[in-house]
C-alpha positions as CSV (number, residue, x, y, z in Angstrom):
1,X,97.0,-52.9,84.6
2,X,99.9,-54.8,85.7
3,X,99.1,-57.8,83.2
4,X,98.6,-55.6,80.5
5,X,100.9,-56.2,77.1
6,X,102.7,-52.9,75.2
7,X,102.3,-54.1,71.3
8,X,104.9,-52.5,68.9
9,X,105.8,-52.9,65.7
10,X,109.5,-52.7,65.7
11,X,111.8,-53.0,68.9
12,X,115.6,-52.1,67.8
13,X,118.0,-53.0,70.0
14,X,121.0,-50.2,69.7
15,X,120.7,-46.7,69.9
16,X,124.0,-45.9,67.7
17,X,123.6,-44.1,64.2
18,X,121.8,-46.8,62.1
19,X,119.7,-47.7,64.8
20,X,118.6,-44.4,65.7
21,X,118.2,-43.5,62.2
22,X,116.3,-46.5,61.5
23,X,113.9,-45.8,64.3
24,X,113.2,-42.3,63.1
25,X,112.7,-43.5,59.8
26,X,109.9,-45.9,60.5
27,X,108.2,-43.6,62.9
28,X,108.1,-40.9,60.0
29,X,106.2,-44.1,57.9
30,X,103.8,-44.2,61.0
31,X,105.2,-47.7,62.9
32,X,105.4,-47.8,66.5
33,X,108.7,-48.6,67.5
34,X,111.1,-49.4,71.1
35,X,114.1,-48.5,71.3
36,X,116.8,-50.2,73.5
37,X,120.4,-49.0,74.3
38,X,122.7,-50.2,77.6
39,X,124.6,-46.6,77.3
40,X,123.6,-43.6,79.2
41,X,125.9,-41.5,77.9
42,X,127.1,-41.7,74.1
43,X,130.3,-42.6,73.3
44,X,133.1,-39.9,73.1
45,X,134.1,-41.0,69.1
46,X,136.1,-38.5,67.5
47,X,135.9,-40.4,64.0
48,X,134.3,-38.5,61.4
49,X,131.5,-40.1,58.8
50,X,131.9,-39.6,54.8
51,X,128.3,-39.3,54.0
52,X,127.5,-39.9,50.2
53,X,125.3,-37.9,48.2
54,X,122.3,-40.7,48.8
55,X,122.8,-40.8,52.5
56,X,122.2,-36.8,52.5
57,X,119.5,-37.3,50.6
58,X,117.9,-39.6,53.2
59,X,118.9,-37.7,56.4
60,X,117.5,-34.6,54.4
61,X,114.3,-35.9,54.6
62,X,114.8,-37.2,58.2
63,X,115.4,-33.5,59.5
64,X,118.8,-34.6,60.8
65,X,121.0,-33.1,58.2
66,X,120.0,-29.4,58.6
67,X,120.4,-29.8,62.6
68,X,124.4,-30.3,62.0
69,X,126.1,-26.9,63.4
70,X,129.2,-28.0,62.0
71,X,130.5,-27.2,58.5
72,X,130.2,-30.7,56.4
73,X,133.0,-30.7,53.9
74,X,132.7,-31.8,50.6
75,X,134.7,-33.9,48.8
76,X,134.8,-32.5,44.8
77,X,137.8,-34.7,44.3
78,X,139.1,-38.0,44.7
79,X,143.1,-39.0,44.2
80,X,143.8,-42.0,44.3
81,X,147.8,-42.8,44.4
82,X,149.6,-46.0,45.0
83,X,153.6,-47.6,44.6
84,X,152.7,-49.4,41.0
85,X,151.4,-47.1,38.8
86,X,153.0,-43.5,38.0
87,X,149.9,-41.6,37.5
88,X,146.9,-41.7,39.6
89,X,143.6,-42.0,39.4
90,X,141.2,-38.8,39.4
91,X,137.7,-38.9,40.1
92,X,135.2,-35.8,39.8
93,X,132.0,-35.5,39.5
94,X,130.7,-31.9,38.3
95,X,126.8,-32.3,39.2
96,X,127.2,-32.4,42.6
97,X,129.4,-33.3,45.8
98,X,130.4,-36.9,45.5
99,X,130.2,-36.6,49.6
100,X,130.4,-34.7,52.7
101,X,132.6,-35.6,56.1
102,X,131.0,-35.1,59.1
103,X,131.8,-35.9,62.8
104,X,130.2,-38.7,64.1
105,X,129.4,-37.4,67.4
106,X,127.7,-34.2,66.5
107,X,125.3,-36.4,63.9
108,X,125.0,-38.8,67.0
109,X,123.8,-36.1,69.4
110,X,121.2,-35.2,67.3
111,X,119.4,-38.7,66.5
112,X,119.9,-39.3,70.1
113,X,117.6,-36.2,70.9
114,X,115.0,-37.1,68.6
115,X,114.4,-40.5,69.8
116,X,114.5,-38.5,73.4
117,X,111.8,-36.3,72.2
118,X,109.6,-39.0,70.3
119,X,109.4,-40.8,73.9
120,X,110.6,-44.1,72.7
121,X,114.1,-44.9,73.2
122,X,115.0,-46.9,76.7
123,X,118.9,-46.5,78.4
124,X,120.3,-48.9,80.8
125,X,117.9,-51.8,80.3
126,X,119.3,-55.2,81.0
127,X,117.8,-57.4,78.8
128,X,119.3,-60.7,77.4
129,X,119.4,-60.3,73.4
130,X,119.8,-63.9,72.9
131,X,116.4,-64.6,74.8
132,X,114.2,-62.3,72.5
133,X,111.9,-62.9,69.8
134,X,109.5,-61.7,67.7
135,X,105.4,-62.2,68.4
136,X,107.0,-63.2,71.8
137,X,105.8,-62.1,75.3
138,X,109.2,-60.1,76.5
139,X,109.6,-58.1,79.7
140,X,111.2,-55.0,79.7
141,X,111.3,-53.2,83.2
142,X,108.9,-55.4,84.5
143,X,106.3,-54.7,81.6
144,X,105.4,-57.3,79.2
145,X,105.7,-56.1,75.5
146,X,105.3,-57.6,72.3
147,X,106.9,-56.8,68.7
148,X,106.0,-58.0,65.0
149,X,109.9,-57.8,64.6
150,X,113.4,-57.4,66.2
151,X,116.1,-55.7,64.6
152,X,119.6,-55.3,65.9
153,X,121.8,-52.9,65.1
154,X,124.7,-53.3,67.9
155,X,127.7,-53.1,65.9
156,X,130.1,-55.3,65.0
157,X,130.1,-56.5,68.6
158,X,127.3,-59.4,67.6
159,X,126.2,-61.8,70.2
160,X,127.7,-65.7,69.0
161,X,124.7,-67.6,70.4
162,X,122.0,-66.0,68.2
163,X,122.5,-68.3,65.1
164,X,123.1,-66.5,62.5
165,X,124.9,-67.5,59.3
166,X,128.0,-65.4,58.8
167,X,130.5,-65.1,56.1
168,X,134.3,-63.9,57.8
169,X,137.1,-62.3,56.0
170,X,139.9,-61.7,58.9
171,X,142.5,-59.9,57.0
172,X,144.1,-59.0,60.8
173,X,144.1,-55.2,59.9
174,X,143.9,-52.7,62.4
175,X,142.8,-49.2,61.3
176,X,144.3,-45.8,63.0
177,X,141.8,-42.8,62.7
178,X,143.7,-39.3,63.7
179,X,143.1,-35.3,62.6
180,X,145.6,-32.9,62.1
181,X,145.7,-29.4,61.0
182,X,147.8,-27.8,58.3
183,X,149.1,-24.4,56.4
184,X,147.3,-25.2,52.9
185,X,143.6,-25.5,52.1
186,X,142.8,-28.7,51.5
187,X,140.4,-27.9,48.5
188,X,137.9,-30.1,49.5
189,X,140.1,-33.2,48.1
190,X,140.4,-36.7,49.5
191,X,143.1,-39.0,48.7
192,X,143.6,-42.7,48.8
193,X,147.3,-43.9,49.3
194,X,147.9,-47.4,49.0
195,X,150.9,-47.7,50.3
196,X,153.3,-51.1,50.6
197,X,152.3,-51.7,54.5
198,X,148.4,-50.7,54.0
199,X,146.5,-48.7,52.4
200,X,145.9,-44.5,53.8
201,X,143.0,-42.4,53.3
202,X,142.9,-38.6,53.7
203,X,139.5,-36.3,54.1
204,X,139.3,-32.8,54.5
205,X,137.7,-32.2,57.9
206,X,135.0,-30.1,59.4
207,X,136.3,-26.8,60.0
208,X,135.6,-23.3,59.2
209,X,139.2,-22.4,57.4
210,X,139.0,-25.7,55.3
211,X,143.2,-26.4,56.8
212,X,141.9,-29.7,59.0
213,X,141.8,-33.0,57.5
214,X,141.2,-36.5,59.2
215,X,143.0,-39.5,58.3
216,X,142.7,-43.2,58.1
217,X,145.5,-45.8,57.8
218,X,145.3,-49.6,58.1
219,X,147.7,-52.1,58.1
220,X,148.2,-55.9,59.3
221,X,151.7,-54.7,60.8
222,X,152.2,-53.2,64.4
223,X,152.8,-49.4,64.1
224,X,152.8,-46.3,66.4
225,X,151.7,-43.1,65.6
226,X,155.2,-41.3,64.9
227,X,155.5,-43.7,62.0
228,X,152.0,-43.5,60.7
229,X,152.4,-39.4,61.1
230,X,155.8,-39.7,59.1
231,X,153.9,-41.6,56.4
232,X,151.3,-38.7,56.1
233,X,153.9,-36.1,55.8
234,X,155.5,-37.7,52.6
235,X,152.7,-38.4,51.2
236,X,151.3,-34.8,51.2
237,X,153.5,-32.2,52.7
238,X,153.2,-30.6,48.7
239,X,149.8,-30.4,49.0
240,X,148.6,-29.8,52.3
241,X,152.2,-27.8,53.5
242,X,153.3,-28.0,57.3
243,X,151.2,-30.5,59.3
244,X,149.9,-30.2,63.2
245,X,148.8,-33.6,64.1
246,X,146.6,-34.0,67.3
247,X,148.3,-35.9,70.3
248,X,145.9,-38.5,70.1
249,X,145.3,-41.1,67.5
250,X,142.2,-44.2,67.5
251,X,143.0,-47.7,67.1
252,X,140.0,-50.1,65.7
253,X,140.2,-53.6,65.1
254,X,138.8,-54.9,61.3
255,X,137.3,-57.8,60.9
256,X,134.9,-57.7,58.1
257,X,132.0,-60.1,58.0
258,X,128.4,-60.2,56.5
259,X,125.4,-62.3,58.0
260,X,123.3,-64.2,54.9
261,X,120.1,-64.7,56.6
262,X,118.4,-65.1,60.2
263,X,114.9,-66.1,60.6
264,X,114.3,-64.4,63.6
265,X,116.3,-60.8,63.3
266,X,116.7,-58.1,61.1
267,X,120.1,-57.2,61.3
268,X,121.2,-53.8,60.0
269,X,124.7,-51.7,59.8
270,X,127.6,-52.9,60.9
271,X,125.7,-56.0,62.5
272,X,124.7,-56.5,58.9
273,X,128.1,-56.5,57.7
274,X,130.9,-54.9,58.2
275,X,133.9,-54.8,55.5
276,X,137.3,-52.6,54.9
277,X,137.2,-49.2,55.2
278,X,139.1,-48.5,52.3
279,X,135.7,-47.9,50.7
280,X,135.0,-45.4,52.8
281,X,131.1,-47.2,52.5
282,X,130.6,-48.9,55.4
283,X,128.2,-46.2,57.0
284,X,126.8,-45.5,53.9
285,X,125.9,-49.2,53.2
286,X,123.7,-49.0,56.8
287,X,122.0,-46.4,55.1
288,X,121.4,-48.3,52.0
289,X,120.2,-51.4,54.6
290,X,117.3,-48.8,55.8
291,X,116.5,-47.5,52.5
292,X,115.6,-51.2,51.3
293,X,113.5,-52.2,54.5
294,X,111.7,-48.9,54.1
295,X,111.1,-49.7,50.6
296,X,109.8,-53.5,51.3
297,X,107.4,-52.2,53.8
298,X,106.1,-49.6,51.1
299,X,105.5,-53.2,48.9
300,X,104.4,-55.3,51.8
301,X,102.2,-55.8,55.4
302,X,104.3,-55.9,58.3
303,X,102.8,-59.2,58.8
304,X,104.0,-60.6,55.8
305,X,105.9,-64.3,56.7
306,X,108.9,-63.7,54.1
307,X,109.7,-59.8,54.8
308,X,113.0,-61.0,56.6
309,X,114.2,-63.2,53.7
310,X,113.1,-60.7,50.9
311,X,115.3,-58.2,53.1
312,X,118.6,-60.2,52.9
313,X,118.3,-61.2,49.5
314,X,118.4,-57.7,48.7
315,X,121.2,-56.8,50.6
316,X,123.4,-59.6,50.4
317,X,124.2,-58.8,46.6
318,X,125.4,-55.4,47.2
319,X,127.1,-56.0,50.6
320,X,129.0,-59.1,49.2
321,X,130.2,-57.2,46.3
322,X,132.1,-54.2,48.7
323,X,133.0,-56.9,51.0
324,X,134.4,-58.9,48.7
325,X,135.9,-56.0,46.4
326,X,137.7,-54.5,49.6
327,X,139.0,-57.4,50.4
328,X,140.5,-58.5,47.0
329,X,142.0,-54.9,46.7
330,X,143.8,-55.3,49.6
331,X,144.9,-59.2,48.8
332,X,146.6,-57.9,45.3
333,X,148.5,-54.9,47.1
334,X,149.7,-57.1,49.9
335,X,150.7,-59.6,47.5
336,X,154.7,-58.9,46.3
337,X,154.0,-61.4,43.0
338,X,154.2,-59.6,39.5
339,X,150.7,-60.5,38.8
340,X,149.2,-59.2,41.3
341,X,151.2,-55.8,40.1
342,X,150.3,-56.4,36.3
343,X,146.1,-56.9,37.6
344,X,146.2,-53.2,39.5
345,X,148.3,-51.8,36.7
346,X,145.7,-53.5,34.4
347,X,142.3,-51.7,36.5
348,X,144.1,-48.3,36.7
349,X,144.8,-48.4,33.3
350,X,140.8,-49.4,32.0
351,X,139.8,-46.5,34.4
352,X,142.1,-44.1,33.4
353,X,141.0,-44.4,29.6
354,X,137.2,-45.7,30.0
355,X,134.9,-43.0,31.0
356,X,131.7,-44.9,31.4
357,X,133.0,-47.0,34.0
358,X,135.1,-44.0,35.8
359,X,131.4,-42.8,36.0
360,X,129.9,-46.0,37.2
361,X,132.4,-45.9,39.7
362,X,131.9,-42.4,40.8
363,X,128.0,-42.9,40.9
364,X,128.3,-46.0,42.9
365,X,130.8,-44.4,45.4
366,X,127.8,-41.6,45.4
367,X,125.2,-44.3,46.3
368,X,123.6,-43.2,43.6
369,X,123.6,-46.9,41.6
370,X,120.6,-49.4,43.2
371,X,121.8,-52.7,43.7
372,X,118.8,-53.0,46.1
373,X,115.8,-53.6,44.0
């Protein structure tokens, strides 16, 4: 027995969110998947997830959704406000939700006890990424296994020496994640502030008296959280009344990115790509990267040669247009120059008075528009 090879179909290296719920989604379509993290314990992340309609959908039919104990909030409304424009920009949606906020940890806990019970994730394994590859011998706590594919889903942290071909957009933001409490309900609202140092977004938060709301603000310019608190008050003391911010407050470097194509890897999440928050789609986008490998194996063997380049040349088109819309949103509001002022006076206005594409938006914020297929 001691020669004998473990044959999988899928060894994912990353237990986080996407990688978890990646695992559980191709177990459900009946694949036999490893799982590998480094962490014993999961990370203490306070952030909170906005989870579009189509991500629900998916973790719906995951079972992970109803095991939440937590009160998602959903966000009926979106405001979106700058320093150009007098009026802002309204968005609803009277179908359904357009999202829920949830926090990361408690969504985390329970993917991490499914893989646990499914018998098929592996924590503190030392194993050098850069040394594995697919339909290659590989040991693993001195077993020799063997996978059909490799995906990776580490985070943003990707490892330089496993040549991949990457596109970079270093804006030299920093984003600053926080919750506070406050007097008003916050009517399941969210707001988008783009202010003259970066641009500030506002969720309602998990809670059971709908008076907490998380924030995130990012900005290229050092800050402390007295000023960044300061900001919040003026921008919604009217709406939300007297504010109780928590003492402490998350710093995260950006540095958005997208890989084009790897040979040898199936990179997914924020290993995929990972653009500006001020979307709010990051996460939602790892869904999205999921959905589309689910869907090619529903089309395609396993052991068919191209599966890896059909996957990025569905994703690239749809991650390249939020990475690249994010970061020309923030180019034109960082830019002082009249044009740039006349452009985002120019969008608000065609959005303001165009319904069909204040719908298009609002789908596509939803997840509900497939640039996938």
């Amino acid at each position: 027995m001691k020669n004998k090879i473990h044959k999988y179909d899928f060894l994912i290296i990353g237990a986080g969110l996407i990688g978890a719920i990646a695992a559980l989604a191709l177990v459900k379509k009946k694949f036999k998947v490893l799982v590998l993290d480094k962490k014993v314990e999961l990370p203490n992340d306070d952030r909170t997830l906005a989870v579009n309609a189509n991500s629900i959908d998916f973790l719906k039919q995951l079972g992970i959704w109803n095991k939440l104990k937590s009160q998602p909030q959903p966000i009926d409304k979106i405001i979106i406000e700058d320093n150009i424009n007098e009026k802002p920009l309204i968005f609803e949606n009277d179908d359904e939700s357009m999202g829920n906020v949830i926090l990361n940890k408690e969504m985390s806990k329970v993917v991490r006890q499914k893989l646990v019970n499914l018998k098929i994730l592996k924590i503190e394994t030392n194993i050098d990424i850069s040394k594995i590859l697919p339909d290659k011998f590989i040991l693993i706590d001195n077993k020799n296994y063997i996978f059909k594919k490799v995906i990776i889903s580490i985070g943003k942290n990707i490892v330089s020496n496993l040549n991949h071909k990457t596109i970079t957009f270093d804006q030299k933001h920093q984003s600053y994640v926080g919750f506070f409490k406050h007097s008003k309900d916050h009517n399941n609202t969210a707001y988008e502030f783009f202010t003259q140092k970066g641009p500030l977004a506002v969720l309602p938060a998990p809670s059971g008296n709908k008076k907490k709301s998380t924030f995130i603000y990012s900005s290229k310019e050092d800050t402390d959280k007295y000023q960044i608190q300061k900001l919040i008050n003026k921008k919604i003391i009217n709406t939300h009344g007297k504010l109780i911010f928590d003492q402490s407050i998350s710093k995260f470097p950006i540095i958005p990115h997208l890989i084009k194509y790897n040979n040898n890897f199936l990179y997914i999440g924020d290993s995929l790509k990972s653009i500006h928050p001020v979307a709010g789609q990051g996460w939602n986008l790892g869904i999205k990267d999921i959905q589309t490998l689910c869907k090619l194996l529903d089309q395609y063997s396993l052991d068919e040669k191209n599966i890896n380049s059909f996957y990025y040349s569905r994703r690239i088109v749809e991650s390249s247009i939020f990475l690249g819309f994010t970061s020309i949103l923030n180019f034109f509001y960082e830019g002082k120059n009249q044009l740039n002022k006349e452009i985002v006076k120019a969008g608000f206005t065609i959005l303001r008075k165009v319904k069909f594409l204040r719908d298009v938006f609002i789908k596509q914020a939803m997840g509900r528009i497939n640039l996938t297929d």
